[in-house]
C-alpha positions as CSV (number, residue, x, y, z in Angstrom):
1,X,0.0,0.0,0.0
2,X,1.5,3.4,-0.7
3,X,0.5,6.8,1.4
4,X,-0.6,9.6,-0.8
5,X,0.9,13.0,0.5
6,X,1.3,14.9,-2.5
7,X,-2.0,17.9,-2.2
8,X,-2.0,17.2,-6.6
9,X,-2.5,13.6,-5.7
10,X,-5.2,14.1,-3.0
11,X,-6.7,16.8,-5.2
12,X,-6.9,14.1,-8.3
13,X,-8.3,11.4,-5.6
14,X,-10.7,13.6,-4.3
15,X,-11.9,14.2,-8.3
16,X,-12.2,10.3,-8.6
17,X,-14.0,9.8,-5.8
18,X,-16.6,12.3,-6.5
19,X,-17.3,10.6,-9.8
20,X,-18.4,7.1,-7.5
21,X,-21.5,9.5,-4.9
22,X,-22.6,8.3,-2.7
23,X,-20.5,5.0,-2.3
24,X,-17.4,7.2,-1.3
25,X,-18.9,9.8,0.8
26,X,-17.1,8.8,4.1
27,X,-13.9,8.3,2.0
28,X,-14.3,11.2,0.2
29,X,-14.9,13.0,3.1
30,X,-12.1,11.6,5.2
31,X,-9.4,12.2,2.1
32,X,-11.1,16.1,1.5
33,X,-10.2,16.5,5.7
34,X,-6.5,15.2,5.2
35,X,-5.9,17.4,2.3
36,X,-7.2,20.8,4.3
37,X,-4.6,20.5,6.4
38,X,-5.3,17.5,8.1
39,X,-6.6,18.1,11.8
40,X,-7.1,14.6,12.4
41,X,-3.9,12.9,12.1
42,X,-5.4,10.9,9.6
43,X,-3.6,9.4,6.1
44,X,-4.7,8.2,3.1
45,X,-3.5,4.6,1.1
46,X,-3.9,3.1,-2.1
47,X,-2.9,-0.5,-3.6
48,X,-1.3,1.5,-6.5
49,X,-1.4,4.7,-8.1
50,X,-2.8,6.4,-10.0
51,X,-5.1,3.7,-10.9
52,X,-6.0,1.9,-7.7
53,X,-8.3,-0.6,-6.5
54,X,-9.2,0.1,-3.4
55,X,-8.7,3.2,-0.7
56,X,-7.9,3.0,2.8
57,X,-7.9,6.1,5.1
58,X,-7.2,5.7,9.0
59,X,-5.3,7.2,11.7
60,X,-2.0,7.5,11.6
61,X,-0.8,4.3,13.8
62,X,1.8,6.6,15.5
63,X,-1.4,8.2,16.8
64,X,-3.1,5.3,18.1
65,X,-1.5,4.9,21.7
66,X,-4.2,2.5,22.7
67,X,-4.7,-0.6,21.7
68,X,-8.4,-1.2,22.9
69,X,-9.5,2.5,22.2
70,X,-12.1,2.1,18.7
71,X,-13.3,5.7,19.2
72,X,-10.3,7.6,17.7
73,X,-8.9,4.5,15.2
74,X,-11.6,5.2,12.6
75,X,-10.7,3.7,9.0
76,X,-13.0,4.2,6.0
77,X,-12.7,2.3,2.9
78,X,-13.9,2.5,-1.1
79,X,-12.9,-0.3,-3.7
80,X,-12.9,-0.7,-7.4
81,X,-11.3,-3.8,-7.7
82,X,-13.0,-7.1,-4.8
83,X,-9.5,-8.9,-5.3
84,X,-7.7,-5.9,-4.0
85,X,-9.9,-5.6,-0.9
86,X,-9.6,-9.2,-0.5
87,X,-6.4,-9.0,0.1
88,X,-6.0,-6.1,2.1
89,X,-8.5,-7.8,4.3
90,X,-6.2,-10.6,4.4
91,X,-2.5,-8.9,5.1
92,X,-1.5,-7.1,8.3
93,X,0.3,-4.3,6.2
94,X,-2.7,-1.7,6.1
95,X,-4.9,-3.3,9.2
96,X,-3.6,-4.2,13.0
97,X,-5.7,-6.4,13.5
98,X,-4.3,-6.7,17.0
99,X,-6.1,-3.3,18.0
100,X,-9.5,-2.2,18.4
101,X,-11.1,0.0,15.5
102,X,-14.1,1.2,13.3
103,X,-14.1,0.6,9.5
104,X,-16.2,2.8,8.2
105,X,-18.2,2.3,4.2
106,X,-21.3,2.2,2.1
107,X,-20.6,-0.6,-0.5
108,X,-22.6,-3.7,-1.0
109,X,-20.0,-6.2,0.4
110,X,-18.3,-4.6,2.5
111,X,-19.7,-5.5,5.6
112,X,-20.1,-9.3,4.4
113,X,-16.6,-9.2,3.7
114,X,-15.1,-7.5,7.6
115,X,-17.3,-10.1,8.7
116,X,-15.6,-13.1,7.7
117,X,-12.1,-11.9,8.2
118,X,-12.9,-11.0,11.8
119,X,-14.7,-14.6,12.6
120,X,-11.6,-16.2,11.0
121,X,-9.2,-14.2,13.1
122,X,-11.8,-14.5,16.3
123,X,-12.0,-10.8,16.8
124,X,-15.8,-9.6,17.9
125,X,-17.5,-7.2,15.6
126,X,-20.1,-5.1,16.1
127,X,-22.4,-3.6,13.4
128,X,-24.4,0.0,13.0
129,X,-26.6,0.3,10.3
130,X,-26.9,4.0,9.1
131,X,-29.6,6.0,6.6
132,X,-26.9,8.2,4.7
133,X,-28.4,11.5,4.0
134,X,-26.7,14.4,1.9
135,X,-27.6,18.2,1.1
136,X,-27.3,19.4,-1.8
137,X,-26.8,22.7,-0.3
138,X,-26.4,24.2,2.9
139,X,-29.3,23.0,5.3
140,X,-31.8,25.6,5.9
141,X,-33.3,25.8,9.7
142,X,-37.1,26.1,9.5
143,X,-36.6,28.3,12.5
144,X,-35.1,31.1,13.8
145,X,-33.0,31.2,16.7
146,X,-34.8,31.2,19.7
147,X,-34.7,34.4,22.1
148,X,-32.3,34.1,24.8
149,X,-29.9,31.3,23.1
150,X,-27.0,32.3,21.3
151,X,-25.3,30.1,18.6
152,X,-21.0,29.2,19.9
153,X,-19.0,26.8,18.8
154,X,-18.8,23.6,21.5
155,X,-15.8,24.3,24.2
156,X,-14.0,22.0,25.9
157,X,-15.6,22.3,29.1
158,X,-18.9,21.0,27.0
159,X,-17.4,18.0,27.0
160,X,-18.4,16.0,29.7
161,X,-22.0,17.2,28.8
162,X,-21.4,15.5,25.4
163,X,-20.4,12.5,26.7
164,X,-23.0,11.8,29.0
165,X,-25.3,11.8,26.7
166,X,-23.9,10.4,23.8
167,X,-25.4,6.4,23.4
168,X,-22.1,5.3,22.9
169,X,-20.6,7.5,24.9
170,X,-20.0,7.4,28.8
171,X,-16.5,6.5,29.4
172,X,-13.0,7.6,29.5
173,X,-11.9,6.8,25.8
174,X,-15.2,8.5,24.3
175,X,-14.8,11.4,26.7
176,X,-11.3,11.9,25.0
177,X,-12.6,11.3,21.9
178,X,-15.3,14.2,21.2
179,X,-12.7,16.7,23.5
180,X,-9.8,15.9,20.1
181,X,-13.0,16.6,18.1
182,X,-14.0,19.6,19.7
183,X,-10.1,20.5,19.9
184,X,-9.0,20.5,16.6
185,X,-12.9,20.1,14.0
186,X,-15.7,22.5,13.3
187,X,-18.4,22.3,15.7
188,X,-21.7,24.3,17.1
189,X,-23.8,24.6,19.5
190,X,-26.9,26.6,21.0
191,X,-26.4,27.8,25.0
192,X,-28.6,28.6,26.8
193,X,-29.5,32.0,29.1
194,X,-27.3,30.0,31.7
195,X,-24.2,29.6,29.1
196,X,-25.3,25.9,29.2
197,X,-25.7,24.0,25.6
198,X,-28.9,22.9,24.8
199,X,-28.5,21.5,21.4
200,X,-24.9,20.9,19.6
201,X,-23.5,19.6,16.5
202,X,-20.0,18.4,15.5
203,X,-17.8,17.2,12.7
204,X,-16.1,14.0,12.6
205,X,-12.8,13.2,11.0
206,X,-15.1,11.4,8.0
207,X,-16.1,15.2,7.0
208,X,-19.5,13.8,8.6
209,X,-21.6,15.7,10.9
210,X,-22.1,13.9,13.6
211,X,-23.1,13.8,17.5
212,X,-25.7,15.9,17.0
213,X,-27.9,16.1,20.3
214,X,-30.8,18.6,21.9
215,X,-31.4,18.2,25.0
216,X,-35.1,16.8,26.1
217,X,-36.2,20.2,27.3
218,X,-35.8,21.8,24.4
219,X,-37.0,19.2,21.4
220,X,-40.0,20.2,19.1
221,X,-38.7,23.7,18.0
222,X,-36.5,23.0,15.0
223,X,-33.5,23.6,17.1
224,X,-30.8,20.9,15.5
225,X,-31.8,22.6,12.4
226,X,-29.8,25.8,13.2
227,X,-26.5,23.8,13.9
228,X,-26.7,22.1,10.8
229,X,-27.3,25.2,9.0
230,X,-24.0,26.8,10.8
231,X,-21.7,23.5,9.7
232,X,-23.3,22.9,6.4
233,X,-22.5,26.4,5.2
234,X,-18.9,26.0,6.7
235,X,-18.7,22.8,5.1
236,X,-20.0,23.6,1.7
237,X,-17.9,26.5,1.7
238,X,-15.1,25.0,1.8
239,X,-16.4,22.0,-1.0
240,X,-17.1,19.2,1.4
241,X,-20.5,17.3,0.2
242,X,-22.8,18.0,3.4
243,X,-23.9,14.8,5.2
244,X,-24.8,12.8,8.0
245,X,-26.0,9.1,9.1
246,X,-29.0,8.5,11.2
247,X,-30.4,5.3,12.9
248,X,-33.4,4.1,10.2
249,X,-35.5,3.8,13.0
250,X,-34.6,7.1,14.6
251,X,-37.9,8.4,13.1
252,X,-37.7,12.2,14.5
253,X,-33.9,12.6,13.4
254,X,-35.0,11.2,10.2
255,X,-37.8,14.2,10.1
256,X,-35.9,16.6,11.6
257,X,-32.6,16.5,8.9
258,X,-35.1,16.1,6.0
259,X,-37.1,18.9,6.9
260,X,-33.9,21.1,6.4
261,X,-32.9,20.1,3.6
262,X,-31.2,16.2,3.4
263,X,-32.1,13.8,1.1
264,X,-32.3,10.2,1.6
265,X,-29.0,8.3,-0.4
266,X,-29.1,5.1,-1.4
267,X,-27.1,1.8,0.5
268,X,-25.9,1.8,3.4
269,X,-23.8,3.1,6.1
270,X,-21.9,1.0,7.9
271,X,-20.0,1.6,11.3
272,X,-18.1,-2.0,12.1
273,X,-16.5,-1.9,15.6
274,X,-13.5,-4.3,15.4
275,X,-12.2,-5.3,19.1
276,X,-9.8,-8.1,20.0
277,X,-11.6,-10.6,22.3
């Protein structure tokens, strides 16, 4: 596998995957974030260039100090050619399969074939099934803001707010994982009269937005709307495609994200959790 670096290879990447929407969009986005100066330590591989068969993006391993933490090792993967995947799949040269991670993809396949290579190895895997929506344009909030709640970006001392009620959150290695997001990605949030957030946003290192949360409170008013408007215009500014991934049987995050503006995209997302048993 070689490591693109060069911004005229990324760039010509970047144009390739745009051709394959919406297969690529966590690849494209990831690639788009590494070639904008790259806040997530991430890098980008192919089997050969500059006709390649599959692409691999995922955290620098230099980055990834612990073994059993799948929060931060996020990979995402898009391939042209099943042998080539096959085999990555197979080799240790691209994958540590020794330590805990997410692959992240939307190609029919792809989850079939993690699948067998974990059983064979006897590593657990998890599965999330997302609805991948994208906007053609920046989302429009059907409301304005509220009186009394100000629109900030998420601070650091948001953080253990974030965690606590994030579903997958709750512990240490999640805590430090949406604090490095917060740190170094694009990320909003309303607060309230008390300087508290009441609903927040952020961006993940797939170019994805993600987290998004309103507290009970304060659901019913369009509020998640306004975030995503504040992201989707940084993000579209700056040429990322605008999406997101919701639970299919999150019905009111379906209804909510649709009503400003995303539109349903074929396949499916897939977030496999890789862990050593």
């Amino acid at each position: 596998m070689q490591i693109l670096t060069c911004p005229g290879q990324l760039r010509r990447l970047e144009e390739a995957l745009r051709r394959s929407l919406p297969a690529t969009l966590p690849v494209l986005g990831t690639v788009m974030t590494v070639a904008r100066g790259n806040p997530a330590a991430h890098e980008v591989l192919v089997d050969s260039w500059p006709h390649f068969g599959v692409v691999l993006t995922r955290l620098r391993p230099e980055e990834h100090k612990d073994p059993q933490d799948f929060y931060s090792n996020q990979l995402t993967v898009y391939y042209q050619d099943e042998g080539a995947w096959q085999e990555l799949l197979g080799g240790t040269q691209a994958l540590d399969w020794t330590r805990a991670f997410q692959m992240h993809g939307m190609q029919e396949g792809m989850y079939e074939a993690v699948r067998r290579a974990a059983d064979a190895k006897g590593l657990r895997l998890e599965t999330h099934r997302y609805q991948a929506l994208l906007s053609p344009r920046p989302p429009q909030p059907r409301t304005q803001l509220p009186p009394g709640l100000r629109l900030s970006p998420v601070s650091p001392s948001h953080v253990p707010l974030l965690n606590a009620t994030w579903g997958f959150g709750g512990n240490a290695r999640s805590r430090r994982f949406l604090l490095g997001l917060v740190q170094t990605l694009p990320s909003a949030c309303l607060l309230g009269p008390r300087g508290r957030p009441v609903s927040w946003s952020l961006v993940d290192p797939l170019g994805c937005l993600s987290h998004g949360y309103t507290l009970p409170a304060w659901r019913g008013q369009g509020l998640s709307g306004v975030t995503l408007g504040a992201l989707g215009r940084q993000l579209h500014a700056r040429g990322f495609p605008v999406y997101l991934g919701v639970l299919p049987q999150n019905t009111p995050s379906q209804r909510a994200v649709r009503a400003v503006g995303f539109l349903p995209q074929p396949g499916t997302f897939y977030t496999l959790v890789v862990t050593p048993q």
